[in-house]
N, C-alpha and C positions, 0 to 999 in steps of 0.2 A: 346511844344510837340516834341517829338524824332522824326526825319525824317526816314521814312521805307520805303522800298523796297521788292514787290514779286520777288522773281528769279521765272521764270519759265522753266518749263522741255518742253522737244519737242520744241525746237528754231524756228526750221524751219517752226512749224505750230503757235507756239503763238509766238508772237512778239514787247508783250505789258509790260509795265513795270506800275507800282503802285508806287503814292509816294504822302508823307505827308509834311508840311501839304495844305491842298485843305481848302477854304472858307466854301463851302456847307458840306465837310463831320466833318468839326470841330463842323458845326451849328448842325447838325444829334447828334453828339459824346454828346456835350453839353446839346441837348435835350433828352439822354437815360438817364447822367445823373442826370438832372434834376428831371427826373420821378423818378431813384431810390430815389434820397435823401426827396425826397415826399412821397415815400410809404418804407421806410425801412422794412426790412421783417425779422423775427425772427425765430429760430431756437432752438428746444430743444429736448433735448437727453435724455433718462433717461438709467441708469445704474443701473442692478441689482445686488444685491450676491448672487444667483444662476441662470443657466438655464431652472430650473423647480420642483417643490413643490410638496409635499403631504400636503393634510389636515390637518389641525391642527397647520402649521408651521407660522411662520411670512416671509411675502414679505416686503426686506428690497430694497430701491432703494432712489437713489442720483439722482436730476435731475440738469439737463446744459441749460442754456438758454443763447443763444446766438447771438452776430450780422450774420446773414448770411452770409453778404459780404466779411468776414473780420474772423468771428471764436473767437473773443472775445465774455466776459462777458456782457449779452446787460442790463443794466436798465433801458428802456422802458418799461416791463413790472413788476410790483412788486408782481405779483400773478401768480400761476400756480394750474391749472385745473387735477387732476389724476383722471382715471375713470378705475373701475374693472366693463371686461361685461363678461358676460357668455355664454354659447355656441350658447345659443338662443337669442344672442345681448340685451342682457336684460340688462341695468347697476345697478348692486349688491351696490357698494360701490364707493364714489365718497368723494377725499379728496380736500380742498380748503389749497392750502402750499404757505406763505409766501416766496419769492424768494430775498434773498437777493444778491445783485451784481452778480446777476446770476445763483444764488446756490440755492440748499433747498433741503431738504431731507423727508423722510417718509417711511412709509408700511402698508401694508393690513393684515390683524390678520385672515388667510382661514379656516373658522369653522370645525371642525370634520366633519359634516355633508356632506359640500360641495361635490355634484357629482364628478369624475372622469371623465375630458375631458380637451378638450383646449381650453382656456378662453384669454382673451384680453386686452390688456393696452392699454387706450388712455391717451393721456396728451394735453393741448393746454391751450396759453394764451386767454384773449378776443381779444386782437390785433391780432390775428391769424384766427379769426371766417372770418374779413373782408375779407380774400384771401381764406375762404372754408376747407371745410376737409382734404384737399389734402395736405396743409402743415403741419397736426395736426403729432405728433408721433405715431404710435401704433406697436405694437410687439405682436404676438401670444404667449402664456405662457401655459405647460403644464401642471395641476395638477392632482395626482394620490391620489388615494386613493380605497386601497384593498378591504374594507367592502364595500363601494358602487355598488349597481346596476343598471347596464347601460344598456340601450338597442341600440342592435346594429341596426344602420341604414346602409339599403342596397344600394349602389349606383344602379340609373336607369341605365339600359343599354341602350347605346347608345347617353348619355345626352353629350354632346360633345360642345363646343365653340370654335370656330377656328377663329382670328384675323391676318391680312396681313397687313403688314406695310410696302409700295415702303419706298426705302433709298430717304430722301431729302424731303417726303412727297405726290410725284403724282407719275402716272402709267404714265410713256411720251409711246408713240406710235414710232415702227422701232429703236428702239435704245436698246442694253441692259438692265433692269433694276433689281438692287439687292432688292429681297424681304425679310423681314423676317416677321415671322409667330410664333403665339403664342397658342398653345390649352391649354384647361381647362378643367376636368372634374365638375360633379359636386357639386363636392366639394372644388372647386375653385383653387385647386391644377395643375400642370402643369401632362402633359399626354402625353406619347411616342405614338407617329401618323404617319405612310405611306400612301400615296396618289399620287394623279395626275392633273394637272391643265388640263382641256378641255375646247375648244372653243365651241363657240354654237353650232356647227353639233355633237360633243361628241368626236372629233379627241384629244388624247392625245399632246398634247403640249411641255413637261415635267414630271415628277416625281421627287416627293421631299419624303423628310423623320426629322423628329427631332433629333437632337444633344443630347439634353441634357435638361431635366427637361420641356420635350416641348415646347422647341424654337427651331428654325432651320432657314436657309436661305437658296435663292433657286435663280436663275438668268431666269427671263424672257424676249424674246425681244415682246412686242404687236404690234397687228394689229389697226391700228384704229377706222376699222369699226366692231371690233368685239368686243363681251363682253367674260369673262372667269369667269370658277368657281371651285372649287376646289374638288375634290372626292374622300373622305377618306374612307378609311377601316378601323374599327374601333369594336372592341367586335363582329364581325362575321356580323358585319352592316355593311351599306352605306353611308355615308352621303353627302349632297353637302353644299357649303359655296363658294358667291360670292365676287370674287375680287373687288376692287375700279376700276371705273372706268376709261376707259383709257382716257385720257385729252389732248390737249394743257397746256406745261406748261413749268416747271421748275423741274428739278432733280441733287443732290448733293451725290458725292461720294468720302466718305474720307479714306485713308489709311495713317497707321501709323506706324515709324521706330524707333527708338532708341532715333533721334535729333529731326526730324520733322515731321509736319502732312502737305500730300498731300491732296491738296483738288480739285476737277475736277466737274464744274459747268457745265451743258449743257442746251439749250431751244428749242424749234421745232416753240418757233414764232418766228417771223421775226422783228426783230429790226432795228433801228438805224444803221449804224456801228459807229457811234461816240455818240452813247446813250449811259451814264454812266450808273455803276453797280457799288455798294459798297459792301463789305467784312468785316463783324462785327464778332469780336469772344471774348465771353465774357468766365468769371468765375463767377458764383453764385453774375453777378449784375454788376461784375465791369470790365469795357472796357480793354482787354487787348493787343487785335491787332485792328485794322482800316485802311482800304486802299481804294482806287479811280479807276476805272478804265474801260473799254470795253471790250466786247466778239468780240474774233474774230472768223466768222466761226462758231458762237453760241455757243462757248464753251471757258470757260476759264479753266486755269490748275492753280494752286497756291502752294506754300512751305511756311508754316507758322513754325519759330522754337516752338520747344514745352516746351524751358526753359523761354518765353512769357506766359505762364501759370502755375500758381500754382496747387500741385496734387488736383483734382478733375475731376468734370464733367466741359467741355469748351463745348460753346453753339457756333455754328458758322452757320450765316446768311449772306443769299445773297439778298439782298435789289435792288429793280430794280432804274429808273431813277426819280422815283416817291419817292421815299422811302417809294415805298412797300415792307413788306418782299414778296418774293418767295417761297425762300426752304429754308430748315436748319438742321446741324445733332448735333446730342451730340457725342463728344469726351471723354472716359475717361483717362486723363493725368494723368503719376504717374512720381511722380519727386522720389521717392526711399526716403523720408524725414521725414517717418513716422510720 
């Protein structure tokens, strides 16, 4: 194993150095891998030739089935699963396709009849059941068709879902913390939202607003002994929707430049000061950085290069002395490699 190095920024306050390789975190490294090559996990993609259909046509699609880790052709599974649902998640059409070295192909033949609306692709192998829906593929698909008649459904007013998500995963107490926030109408669709966070006397806090497609981010510092909640304005309504609660814990905040991703760990418990902490950053499974080390001042700072990672999603975990995880964020690295 490659011997590494965190440089850290702000010298004068962190004053710690990370380096490989360490006993304990080879045994950690060893034991992530181990899990992966025990539960390999598969990946499929289907591709269509079009974005969306009229009645009557044929749905022509190629599908990819994949190592996760790695992005090749997987033959672990020899079968793939295709499923046509309808608006009303009903499954219409379900094909059983031979997958050879990874490949296979098919379509769905969409009856004249077929309503006009948007309908749904799933696909999944049986190895894929064991890890849940959430690995399966699906893709919304439109299909139109002129003589059909549809009845429009009205959205309720006011039907709102509003989701917070502290960076790192906890609400810490006195310290900054970056939220972001997700709303949903409901029609599961993302929804442009202004509001206010208020404490329990009703004192405004802040104000936030959505970006874009109803996400947004918004910077809180909390109190500890209070709870907060959030007060949207929304279709000429009200609504409220409470934060996560504020905790002892761990919080993780990453930014990223050109070469490298900054990463700045903080806790509000009291530790050790020679109580190890480890720094795990993966890619879809496979170890790509690993370092050793302690908080000083309960906060570490780190610089991890980002040509350590291939373009995707990089998973990056702060593990305490237990090898517990704490926090963790997702990165997405683009190496420009198409």
């Amino acid at each position: 194993m490659k011997k590494v190095i965190l440089y850290f920024l702000l010298p004068f306050f962190f004053i710690v150095a990370f380096t490989l390789p360490e006993d304990d975190l080879n045994t950690l490294i060893q034991k992530i891998r181990n899990y992966h090559a025990l539960r390999p996990q598969e990946k499929l993609y289907l591709h269509f030739d079009k974005p969306l259909y009229v009645a009557g046509e044929d749905m022509w699609f190629k599908t990819y089935l994949v190592n996760a880790a790695v992005h090749k052709a997987d033959t672990t599974s020899t079968v793939v699963y295709v499923e046509l649902i309808d608006p009303g998640k009903k499954i219409l059409k379900r094909l059983v396709l031979p997958s050879s070295r990874g490949y296979s192909s098919g379509d769905f033949h969409l009856a004249d009849s077929l309503p006009q609306g948007n309908y749904a692709i799933r696909a999944y192998t049986n190895y894929m059941k064991n890890q849940g829906e959430d690995f399966f593929f699906f893709k919304e698909i439109s299909i139109l068709n002129s003589t059909s008649v549809t009845k429009e459904i009205s959205q309720v007013q006011g039907t709102l879902d509003v989701q917070f998500f502290p960076e790192g995963g906890n609400l810490i107490p006195d310290v900054a913390n970056r939220i972001a926030f997700k709303a949903l109408n409901s029609f599961g669709k993302g929804e442009d939202v202004q509001g206010d966070i208020v404490d329990e006397t009703g004192n405004t806090v802040v104000s936030f607003k959505t970006d874009h497609a109803g996400m947004g981010m918004m910077t809180l510092t909390p109190r500890q002994i209070k709870k907060y909640r959030a007060r949207i304005h929304h279709a000429a309504n009200e609504s409220y929707f409470n934060l996560p609660d504020v905790e002892n814990g761990y919080m993780m905040r990453t930014t990223i430049n050109n070469k490298n991703i900054q990463v700045i760990a903080y806790t509000n418990i009291k530790t050790s000061s020679d109580a190890p902490v480890y720094l795990l950053a993966q890619s879809r499974g496979v170890i790509c950085y690993a370092a050793k080390g302690t908080l000083v001042n309960n906060t570490l700072v780190a610089v991890i290069p980002q040509d350590a990672f291939p373009t995707g999603i990089a998973q990056i975990t702060l593990l305490d002395a237990s090898f517990m995880p704490q926090c963790e964020r997702l990165v997405y690295v683009n190496q420009h490699d198409n």
